[in-house]
MARMAR-93355 format. One record per residue (C-alpha): residue number from 0; residue in one letter; x, y, z. Coordinates in pm, 1 decimal, m for minus. Layout:
! MARMAR-93355
+------+------+----------+----------+----------+
| resi | resn |        X |        Y |        Z |
+------+------+----------+----------+----------+
|  NUM |    a |        X |        Y |        Z |
...
+------+------+----------+----------+----------+
! end
This chain:
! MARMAR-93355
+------+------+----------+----------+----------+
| resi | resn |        X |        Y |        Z |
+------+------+----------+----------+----------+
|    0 |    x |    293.7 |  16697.9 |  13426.3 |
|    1 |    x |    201.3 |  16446.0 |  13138.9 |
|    2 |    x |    512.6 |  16656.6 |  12934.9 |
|    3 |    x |    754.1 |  16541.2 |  13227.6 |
|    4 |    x |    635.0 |  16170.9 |  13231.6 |
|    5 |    x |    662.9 |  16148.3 |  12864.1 |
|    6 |    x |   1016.5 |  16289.8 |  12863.0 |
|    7 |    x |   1095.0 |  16055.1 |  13128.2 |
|    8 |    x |    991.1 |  15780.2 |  12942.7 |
|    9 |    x |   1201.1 |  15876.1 |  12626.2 |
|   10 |    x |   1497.9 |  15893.0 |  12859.3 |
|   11 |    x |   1437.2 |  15549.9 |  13017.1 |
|   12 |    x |   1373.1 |  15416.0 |  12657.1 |
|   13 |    x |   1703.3 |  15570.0 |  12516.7 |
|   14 |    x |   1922.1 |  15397.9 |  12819.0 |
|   15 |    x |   1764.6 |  15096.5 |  12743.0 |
|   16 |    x |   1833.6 |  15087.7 |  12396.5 |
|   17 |    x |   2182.7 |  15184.1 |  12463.5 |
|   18 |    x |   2242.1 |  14919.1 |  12715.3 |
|   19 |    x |   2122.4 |  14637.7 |  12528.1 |
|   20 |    x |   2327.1 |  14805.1 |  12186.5 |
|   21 |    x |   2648.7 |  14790.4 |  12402.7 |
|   22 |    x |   2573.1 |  14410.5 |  12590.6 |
|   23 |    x |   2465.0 |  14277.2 |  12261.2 |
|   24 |    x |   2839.2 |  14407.1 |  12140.5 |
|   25 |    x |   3013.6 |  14234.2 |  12455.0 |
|   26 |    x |   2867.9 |  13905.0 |  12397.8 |
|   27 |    x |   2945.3 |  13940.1 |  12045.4 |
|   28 |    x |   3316.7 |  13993.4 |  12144.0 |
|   29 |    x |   3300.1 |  13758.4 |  12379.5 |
|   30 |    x |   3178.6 |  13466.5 |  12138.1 |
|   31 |    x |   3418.2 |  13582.8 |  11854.8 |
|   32 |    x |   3700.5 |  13533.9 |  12127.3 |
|   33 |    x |   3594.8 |  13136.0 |  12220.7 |
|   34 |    x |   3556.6 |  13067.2 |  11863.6 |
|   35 |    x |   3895.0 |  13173.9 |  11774.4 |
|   36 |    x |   4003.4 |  12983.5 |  12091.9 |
|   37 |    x |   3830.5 |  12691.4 |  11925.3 |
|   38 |    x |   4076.3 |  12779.5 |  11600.4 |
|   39 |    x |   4370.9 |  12775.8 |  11798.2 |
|   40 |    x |   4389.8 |  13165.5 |  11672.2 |
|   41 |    x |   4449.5 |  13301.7 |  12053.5 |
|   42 |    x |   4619.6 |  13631.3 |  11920.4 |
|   43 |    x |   4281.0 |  13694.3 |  11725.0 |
|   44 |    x |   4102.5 |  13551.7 |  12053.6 |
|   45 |    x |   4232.7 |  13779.4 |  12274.5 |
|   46 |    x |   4193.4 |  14091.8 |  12068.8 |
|   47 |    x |   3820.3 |  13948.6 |  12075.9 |
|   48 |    x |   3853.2 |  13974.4 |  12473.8 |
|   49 |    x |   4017.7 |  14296.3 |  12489.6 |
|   50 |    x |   3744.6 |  14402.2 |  12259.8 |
|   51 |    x |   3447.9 |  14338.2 |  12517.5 |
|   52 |    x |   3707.1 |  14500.1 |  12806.7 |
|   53 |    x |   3585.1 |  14797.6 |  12611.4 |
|   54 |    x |   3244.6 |  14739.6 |  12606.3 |
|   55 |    x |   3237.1 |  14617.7 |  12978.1 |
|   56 |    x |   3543.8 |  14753.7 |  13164.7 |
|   57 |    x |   3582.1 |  14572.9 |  13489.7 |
|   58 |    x |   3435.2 |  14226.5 |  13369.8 |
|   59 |    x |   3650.6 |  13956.9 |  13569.7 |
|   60 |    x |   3528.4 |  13710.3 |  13296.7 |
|   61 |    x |   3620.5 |  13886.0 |  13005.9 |
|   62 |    x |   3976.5 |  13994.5 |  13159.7 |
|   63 |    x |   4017.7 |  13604.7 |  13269.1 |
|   64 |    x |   3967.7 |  13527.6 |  12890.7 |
|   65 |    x |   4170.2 |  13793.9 |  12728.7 |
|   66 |    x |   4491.2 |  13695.6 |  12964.6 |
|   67 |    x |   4445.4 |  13318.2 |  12938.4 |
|   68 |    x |   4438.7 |  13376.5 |  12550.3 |
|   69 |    x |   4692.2 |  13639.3 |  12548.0 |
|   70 |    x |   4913.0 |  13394.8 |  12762.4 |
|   71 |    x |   4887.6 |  13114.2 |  12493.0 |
|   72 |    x |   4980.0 |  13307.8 |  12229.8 |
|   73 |    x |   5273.6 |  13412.3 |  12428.2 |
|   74 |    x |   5368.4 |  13088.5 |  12531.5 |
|   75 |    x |   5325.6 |  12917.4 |  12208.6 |
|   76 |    x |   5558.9 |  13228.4 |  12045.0 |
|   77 |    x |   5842.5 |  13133.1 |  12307.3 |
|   78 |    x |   5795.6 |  12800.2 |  12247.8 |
|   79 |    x |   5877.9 |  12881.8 |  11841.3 |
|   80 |    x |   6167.8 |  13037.5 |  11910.8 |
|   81 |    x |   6317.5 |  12829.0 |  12158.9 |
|   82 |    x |   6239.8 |  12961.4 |  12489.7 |
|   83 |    x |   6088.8 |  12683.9 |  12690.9 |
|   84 |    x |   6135.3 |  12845.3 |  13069.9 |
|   85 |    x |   5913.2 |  13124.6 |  12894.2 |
|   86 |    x |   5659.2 |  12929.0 |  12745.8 |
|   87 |    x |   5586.4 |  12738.0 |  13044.9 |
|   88 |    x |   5581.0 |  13039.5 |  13284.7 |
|   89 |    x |   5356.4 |  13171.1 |  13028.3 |
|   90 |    x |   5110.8 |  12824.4 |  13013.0 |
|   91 |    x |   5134.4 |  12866.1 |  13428.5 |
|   92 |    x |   4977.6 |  13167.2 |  13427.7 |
|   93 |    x |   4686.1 |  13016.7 |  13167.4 |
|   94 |    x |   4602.2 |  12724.8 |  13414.2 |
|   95 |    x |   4643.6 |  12906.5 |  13697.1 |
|   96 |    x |   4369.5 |  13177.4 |  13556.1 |
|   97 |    x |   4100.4 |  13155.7 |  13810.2 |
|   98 |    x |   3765.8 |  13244.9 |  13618.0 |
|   99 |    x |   3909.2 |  13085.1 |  13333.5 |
|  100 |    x |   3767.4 |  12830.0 |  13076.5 |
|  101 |    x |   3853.1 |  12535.6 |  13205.6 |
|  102 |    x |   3946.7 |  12377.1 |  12817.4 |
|  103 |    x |   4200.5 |  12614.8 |  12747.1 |
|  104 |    x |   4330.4 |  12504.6 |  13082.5 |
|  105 |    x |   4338.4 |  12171.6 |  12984.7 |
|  106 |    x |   4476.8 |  12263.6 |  12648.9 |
|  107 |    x |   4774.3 |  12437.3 |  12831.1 |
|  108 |    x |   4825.4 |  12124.3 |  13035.1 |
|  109 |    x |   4855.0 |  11916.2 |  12719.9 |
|  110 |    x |   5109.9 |  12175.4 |  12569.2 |
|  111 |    x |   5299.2 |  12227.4 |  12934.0 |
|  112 |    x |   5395.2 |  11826.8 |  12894.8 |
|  113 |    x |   5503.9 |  11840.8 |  12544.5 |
|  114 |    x |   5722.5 |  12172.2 |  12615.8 |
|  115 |    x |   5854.2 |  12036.6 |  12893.8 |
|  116 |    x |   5954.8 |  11731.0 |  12704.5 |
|  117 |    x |   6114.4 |  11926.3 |  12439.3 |
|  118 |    x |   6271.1 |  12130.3 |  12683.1 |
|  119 |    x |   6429.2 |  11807.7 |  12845.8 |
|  120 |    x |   6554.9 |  11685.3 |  12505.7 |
|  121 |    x |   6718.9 |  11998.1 |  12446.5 |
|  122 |    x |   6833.6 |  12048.6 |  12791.2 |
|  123 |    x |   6995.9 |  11663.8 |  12768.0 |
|  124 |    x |   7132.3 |  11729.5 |  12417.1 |
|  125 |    x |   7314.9 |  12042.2 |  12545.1 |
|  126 |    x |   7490.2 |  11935.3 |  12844.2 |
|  127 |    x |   7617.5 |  11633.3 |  12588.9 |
|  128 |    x |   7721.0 |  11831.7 |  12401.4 |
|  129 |    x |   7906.1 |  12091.0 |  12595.5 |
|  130 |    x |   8080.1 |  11730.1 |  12731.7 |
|  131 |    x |   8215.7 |  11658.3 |  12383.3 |
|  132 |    x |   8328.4 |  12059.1 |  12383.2 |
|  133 |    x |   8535.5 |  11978.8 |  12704.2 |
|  134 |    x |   8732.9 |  11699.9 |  12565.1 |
|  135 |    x |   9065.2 |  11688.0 |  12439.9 |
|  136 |    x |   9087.3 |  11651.7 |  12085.8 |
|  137 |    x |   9468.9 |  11473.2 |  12130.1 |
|  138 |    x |   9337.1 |  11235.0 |  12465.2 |
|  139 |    x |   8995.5 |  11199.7 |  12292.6 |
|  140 |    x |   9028.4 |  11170.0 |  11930.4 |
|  141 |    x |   8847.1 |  10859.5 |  11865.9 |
|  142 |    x |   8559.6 |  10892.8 |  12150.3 |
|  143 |    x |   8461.5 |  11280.6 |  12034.0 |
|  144 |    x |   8457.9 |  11132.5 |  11679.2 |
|  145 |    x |   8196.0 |  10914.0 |  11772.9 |
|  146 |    x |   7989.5 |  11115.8 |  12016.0 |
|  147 |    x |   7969.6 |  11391.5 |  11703.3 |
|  148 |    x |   7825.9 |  11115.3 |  11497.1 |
|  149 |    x |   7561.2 |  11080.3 |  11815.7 |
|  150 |    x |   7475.4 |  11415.3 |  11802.7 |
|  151 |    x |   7457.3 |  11430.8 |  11443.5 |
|  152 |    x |   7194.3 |  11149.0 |  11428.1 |
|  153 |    x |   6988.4 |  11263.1 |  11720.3 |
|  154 |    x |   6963.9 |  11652.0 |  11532.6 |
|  155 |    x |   6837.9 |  11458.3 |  11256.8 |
|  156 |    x |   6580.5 |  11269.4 |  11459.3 |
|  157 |    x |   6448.4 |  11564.7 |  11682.1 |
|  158 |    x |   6325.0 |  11914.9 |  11468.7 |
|  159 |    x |   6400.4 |  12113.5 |  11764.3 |
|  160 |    x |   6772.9 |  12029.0 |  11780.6 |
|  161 |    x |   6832.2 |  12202.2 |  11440.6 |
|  162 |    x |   6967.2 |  12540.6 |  11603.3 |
|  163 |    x |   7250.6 |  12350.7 |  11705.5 |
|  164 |    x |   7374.1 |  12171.4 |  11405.2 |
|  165 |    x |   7544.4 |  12506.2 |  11346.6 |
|  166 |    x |   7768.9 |  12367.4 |  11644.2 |
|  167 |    x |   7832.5 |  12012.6 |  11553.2 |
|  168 |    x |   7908.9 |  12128.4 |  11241.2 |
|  169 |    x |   8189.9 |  12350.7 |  11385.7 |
|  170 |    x |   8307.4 |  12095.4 |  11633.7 |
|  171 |    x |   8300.6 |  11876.1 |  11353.8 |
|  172 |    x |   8527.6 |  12050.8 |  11110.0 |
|  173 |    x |   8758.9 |  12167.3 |  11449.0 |
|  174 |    x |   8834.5 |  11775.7 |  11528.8 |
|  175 |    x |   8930.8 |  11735.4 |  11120.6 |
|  176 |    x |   9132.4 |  12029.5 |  11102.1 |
|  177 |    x |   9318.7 |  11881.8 |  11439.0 |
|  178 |    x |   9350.7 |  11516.4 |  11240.4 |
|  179 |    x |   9500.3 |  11717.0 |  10985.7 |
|  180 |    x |   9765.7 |  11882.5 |  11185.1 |
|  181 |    x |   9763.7 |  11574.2 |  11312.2 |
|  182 |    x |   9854.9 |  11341.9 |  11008.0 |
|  183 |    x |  10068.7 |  11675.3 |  10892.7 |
|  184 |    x |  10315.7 |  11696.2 |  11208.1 |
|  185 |    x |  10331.2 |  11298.7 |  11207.7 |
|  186 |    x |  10460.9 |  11332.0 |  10835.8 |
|  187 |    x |  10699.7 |  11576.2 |  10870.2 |
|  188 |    x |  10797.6 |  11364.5 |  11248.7 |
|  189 |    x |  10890.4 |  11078.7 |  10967.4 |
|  190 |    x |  11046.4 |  11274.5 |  10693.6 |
|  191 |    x |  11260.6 |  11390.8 |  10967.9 |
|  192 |    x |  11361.0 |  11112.2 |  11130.1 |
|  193 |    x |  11403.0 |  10985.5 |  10708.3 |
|  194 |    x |  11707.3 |  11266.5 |  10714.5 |
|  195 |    x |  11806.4 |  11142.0 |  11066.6 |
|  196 |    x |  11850.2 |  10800.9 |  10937.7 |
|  197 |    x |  11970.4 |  10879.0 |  10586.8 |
|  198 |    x |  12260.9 |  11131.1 |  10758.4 |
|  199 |    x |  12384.0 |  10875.3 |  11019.8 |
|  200 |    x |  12406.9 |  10623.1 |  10743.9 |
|  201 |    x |  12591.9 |  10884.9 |  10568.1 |
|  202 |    x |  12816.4 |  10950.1 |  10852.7 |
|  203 |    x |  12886.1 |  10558.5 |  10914.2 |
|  204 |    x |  12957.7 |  10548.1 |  10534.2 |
|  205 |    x |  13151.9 |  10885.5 |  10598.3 |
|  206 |    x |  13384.6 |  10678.6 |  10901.1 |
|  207 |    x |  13410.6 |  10365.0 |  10714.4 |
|  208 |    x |  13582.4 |  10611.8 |  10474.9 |
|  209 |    x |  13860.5 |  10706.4 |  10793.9 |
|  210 |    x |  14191.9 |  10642.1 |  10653.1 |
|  211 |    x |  14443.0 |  10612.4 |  10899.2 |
|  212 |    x |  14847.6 |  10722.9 |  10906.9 |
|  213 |    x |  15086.4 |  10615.6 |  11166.5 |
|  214 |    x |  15380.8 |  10829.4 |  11372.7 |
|  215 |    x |  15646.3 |  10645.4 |  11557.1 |
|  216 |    x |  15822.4 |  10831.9 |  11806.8 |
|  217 |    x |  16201.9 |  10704.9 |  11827.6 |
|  218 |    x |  16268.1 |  10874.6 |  12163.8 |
|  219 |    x |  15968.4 |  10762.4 |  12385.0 |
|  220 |    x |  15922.7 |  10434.8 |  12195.6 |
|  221 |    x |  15560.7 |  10477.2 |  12129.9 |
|  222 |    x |  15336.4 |  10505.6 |  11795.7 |
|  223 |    x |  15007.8 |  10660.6 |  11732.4 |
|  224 |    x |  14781.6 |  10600.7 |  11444.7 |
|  225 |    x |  14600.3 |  10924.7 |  11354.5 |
|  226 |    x |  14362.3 |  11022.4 |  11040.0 |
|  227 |    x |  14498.3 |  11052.0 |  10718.7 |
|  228 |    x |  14357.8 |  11391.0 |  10720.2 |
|  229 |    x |  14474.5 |  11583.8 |  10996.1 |
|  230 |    x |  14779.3 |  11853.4 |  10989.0 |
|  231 |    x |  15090.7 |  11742.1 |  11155.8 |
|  232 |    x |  15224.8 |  12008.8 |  11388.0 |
|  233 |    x |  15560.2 |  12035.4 |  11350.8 |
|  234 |    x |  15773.1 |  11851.7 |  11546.1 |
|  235 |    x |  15890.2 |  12052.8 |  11897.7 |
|  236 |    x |  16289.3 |  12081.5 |  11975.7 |
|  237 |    x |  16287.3 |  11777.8 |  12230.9 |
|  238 |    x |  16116.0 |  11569.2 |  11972.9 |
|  239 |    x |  15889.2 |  11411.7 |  12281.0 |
|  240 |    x |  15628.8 |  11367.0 |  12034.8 |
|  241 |    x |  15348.2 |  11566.8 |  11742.2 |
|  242 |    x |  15056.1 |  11726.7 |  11760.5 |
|  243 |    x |  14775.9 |  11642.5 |  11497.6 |
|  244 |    x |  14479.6 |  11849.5 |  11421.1 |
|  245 |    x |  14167.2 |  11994.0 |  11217.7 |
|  246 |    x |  13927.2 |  12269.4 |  11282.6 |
|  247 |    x |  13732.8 |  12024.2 |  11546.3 |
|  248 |    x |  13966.3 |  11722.0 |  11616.9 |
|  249 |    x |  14309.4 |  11758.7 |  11813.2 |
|  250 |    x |  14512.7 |  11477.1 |  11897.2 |
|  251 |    x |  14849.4 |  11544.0 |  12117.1 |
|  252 |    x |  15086.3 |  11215.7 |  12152.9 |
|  253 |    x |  15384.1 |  11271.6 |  12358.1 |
|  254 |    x |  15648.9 |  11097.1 |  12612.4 |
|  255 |    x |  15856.3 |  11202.9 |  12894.5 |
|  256 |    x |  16062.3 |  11104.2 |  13171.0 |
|  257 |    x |  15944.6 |  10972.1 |  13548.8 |
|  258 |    x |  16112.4 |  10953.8 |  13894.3 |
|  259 |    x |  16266.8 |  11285.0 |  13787.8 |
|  260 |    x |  16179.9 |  11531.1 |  14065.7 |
|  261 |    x |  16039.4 |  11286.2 |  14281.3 |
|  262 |    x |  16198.3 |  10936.7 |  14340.5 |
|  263 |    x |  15926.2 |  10832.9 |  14461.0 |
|  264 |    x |  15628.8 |  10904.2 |  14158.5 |
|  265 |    x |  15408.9 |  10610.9 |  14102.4 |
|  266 |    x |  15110.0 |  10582.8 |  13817.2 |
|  267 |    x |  14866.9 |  10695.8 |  14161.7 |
|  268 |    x |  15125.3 |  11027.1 |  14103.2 |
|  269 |    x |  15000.1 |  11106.2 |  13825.4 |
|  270 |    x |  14666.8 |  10958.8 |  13803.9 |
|  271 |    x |  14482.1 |  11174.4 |  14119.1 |
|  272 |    x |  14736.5 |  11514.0 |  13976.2 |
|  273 |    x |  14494.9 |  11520.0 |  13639.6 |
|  274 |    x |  14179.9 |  11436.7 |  13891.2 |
|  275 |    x |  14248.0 |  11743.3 |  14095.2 |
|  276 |    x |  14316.0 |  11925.9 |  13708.4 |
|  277 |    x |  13952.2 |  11882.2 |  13616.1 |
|  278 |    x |  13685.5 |  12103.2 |  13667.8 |
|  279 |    x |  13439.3 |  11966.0 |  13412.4 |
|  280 |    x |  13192.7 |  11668.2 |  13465.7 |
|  281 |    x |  13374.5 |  11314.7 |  13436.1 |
|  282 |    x |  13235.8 |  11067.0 |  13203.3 |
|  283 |    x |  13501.6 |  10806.2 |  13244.5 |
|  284 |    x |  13751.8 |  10707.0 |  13439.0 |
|  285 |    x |  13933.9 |  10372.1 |  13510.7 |
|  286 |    x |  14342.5 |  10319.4 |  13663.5 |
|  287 |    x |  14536.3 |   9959.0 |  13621.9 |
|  288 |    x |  14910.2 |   9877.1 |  13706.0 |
|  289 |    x |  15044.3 |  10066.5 |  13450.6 |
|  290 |    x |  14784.8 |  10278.0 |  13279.5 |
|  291 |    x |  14455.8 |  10519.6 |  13304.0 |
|  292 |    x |  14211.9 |  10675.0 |  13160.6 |
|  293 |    x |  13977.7 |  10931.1 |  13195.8 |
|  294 |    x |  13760.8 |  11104.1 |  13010.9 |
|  295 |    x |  13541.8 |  11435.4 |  13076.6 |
|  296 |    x |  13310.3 |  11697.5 |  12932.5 |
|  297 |    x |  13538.0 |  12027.8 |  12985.9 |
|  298 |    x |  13306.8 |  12312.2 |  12877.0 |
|  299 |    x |  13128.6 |  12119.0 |  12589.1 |
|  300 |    x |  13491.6 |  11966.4 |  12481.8 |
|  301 |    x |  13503.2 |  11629.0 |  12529.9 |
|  302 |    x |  13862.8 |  11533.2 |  12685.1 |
|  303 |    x |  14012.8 |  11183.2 |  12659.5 |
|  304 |    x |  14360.4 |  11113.0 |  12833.6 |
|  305 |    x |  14552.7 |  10823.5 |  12823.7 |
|  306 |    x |  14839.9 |  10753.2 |  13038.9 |
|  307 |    x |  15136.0 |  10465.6 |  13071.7 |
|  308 |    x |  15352.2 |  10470.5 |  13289.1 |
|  309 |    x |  15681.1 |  10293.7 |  13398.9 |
|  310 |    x |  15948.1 |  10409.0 |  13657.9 |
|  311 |    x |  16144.8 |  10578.2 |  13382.6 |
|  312 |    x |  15935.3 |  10702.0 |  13123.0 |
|  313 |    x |  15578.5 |  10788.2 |  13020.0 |
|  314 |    x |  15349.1 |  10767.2 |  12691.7 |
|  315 |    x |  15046.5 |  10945.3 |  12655.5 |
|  316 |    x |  14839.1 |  11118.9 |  12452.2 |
|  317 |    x |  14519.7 |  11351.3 |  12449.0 |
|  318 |    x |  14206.4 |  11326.2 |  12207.5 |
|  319 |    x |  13951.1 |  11656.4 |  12232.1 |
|  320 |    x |  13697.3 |  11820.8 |  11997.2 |
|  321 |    x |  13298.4 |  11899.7 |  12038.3 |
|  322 |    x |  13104.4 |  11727.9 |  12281.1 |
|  323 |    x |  12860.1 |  11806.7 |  11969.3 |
|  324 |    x |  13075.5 |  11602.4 |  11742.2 |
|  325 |    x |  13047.3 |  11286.8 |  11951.5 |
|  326 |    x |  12889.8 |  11053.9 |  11689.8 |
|  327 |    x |  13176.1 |  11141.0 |  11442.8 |
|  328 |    x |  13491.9 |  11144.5 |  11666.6 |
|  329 |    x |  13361.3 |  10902.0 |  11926.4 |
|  330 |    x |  13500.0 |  10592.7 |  11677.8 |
|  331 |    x |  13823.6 |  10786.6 |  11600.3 |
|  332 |    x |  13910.2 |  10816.7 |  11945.0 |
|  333 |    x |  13858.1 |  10458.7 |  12007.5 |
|  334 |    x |  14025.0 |  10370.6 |  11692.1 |
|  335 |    x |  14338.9 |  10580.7 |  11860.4 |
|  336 |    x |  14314.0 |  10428.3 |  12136.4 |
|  337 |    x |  14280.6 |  10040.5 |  12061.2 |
|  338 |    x |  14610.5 |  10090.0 |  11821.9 |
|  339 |    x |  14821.2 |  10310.7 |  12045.9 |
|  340 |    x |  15104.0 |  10096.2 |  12111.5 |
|  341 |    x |  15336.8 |  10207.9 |  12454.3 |
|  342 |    x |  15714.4 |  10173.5 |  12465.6 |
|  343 |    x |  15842.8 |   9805.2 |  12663.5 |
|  344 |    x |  16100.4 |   9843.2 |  12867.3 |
+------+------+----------+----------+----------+
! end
């Protein structure tokens, strides 16, 4: 009997012993954790806290601890890198911790304001500048310029903001490259209109140069003067009149005979016959007593006719060449015209 009571004694002893042993190790975890709580060290805190888990499994204070200090460390790594919605769902959970110490709570609150400040800095930077990223570089030249140096300077005055220098600096170097093209195509828009210049002063110079040759025709009574330069057809049988020409420029002079057919032809006759002729688009057209004109675009030929008339004979003649060509021939053909001189009768 005395054996038994002695053994039971040893047992009791043993547990004892071993129960103390493993407290004495929770506490000791447990303290370890707040002091690295107290060094801001929560990763080390809450190995600490997981630590007395161990020791005492299902101990609400010690699980309160180790996720309030696991928490921190989370939200203070999303924080690092950027992640405010993180960090702050991860400081929630921290103040929320029921069981918890109530000065990391407070702690969390303090850091909850300042994330949430820097995440409202970088949330306001952002939409500024996706703004600047939506305006047109050719409307907006001057106004993204300056909103870049905006951004620039507010990078400079906020750490956070550094990530996105990357951007300005790409936005930045887009919006010179478009000045470039810019200052480029507006160059080259004045060396060509240079050439545009220097050739139409070239081409005044050029019909300044127009020498000039007259034909007289003895049957019609009527003279022409054309350029010195232009082939004379030769003349046809009748001798009503010549045909001068180049590879652009024709001009036909001719004369014939009214009242012929018809007793009764006037210069309305003849006038609304070479209407009804046309098919192309009329530029010009104007009838008097005894002469008309008209002139029209005839499948990218210009056409100028005109006409005299009397009740026995006619004078005309016809100018065409390039619609294309209508800076070089437009003065020739009023050259023609002002010195045609008609047959009096």
């Amino acid at each position: 009997m005395k054996k038994r009571l002695l053994l039971i004694l040893i047992i009791m002893l043993a547990f004892t012993t071993l129960f103390a042993c493993s407290n004495n190790e929770y506490q000791k975890a447990v303290d370890q954790g707040i002091e690295s709580l107290g060094e801001k060290d929560y990763h080390k805190a809450a190995l600490y806290f997981e630590l007395a888990l161990k020791e005492k499994a299902n101990d609400e204070q010690a699980a309160a601890y180790y996720e309030q200090a696991k928490e921190m460390a989370n939200a203070l790594e999303a924080a690092e890198q950027g992640d405010f919605e993180k960090a702050l769902q991860s400081l929630s959970v921290v103040i929320n911790q029921e069981n918890g110490l109530k000065s990391l709570q407070e702690e969390a609150k303090k850091l909850e304001e300042q994330i949430q400040a820097k995440k409202e800095i970088v949330t306001n930077f952002e939409e500024k500048l996706e703004q600047v990223k939506g305006l047109s570089f050719k409307e907006n030249y001057n106004e993204i310029k300056r909103k870049i140096q905006l951004l620039e300077e507010t990078i400079r005055s906020n750490d956070i903001l550094a990530a996105y220098q990357a951007d300005v600096t790409k936005l930045k170097e887009q919006l010179e490259s478009f000045l470039k093209e810019k200052e480029e195509a507006e160059q080259k828009k004045k060396e060509e209109a240079l050439k545009q210049e220097e050739a139409k002063k070239q081409e005044e110079a050029r019909k300044k140069q127009v020498s000039y040759q007259t034909y007289k025709n003895e049957r019609f009574g009527f003279s022409i003067q054309y350029p010195s330069d232009l082939t004379m057809a030769p003349p046809p049988t009748n001798d009503d009149g010549r045909r001068f020409y180049n590879d652009e420029l024709e001009v036909v002079a001719f004369g014939g005979h009214t009242n012929v057919i018809d007793m009764d032809e006037t210069i309305e006759t003849y006038y609304y016959d070479d209407l009804n002729r046309i098919s192309g688009s009329i530029g010009y057209q104007r009838m008097t007593e005894d002469w008309y004109v008209i002139s029209y675009n005839q499948n990218g030929t210009i056409v100028y006719k005109k006409f005299f008339f009397n009740d026995s004979t006619f004078n005309t003649f016809i100018i065409s060449y390039p619609a294309s060509k209508q800076a070089r021939y437009g003065p020739i053909t009023e050259h023609i015209a002002n010195t045609f001189v008609a047959a009096t009768y």
